[in-house]
N, C-alpha and C positions, 0 to 999 in steps of 0.2 A: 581541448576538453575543459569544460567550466565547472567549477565545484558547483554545490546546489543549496544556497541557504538552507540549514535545519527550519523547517515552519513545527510550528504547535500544531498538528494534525486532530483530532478531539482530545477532549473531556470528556472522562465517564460521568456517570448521573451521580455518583457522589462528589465528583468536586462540583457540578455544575450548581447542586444544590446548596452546598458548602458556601459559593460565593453566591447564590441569589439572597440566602440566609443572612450574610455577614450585614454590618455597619460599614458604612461608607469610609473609612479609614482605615479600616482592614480589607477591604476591597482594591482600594486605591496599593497599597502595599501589595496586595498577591499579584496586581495586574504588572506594577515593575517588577516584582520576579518572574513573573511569568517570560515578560520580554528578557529578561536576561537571561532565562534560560533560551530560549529563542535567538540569543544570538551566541551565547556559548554554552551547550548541553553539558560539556564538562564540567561544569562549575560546581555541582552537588557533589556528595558522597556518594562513594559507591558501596552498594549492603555486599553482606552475602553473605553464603549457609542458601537457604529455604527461598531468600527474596534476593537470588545472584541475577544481574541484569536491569536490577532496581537502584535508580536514583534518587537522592534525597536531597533536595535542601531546606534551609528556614528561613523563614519571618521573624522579625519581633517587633512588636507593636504594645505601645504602653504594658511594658514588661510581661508580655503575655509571647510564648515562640509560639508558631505554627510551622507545621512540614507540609512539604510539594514534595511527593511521591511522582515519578515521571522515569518512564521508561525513552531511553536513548536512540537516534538513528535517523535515517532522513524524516520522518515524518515521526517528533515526538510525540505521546501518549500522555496525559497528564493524569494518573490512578488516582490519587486521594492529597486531598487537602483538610487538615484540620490541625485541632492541638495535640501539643506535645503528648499528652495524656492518650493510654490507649494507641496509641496511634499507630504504631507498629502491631499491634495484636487487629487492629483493624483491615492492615494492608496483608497481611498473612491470608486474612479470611477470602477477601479479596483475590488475589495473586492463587486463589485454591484453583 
């Protein structure tokens, strides 16, 4: 029996737009998290209450954080990519 790398399965249309929008520097930064999540999905936090099953990790780029919202499992989910600000009231909306 062989395990089965986690892959990044899609992006919703908010992160896709998120990083078509971004500067090349904050792009370049969500794409190594993004691999890193891709090779260890553990690596975020994990929420709960309202957003149970939801993972979180951050960015930071010239003192600015952003969050990678990403649901866990063989094919992860990437929900929402932005800043800190709002950003959990954004993923709630989301996650309805």
């Amino acid at each position: 029996m062989t395990t089965r790398k986690p892959t990044i399965g899609k992006l919703s249309n908010h992160a896709v737009r998120f990083i078509r929008d971004s500067a090349p520097p904050l792009k370049l930064a969500i794409q190594e998290a993004i691999e890193a999540i891709r090779t260890a999905p553990e690596l975020g936090k994990t929420l709960n209450g309202d957003l149970h099953g939801v993972r979180v990790t951050r960015v930071t780029i010239r003192r600015q954080q952003y969050r990678i919202a990403y649901t866990e499992g063989p094919d992860t989910y990437i929900l929402l990519i932005g800043p800190r600000e709002n950003f959990y009231r954004k993923l709630r909306r989301i996650c309805k």
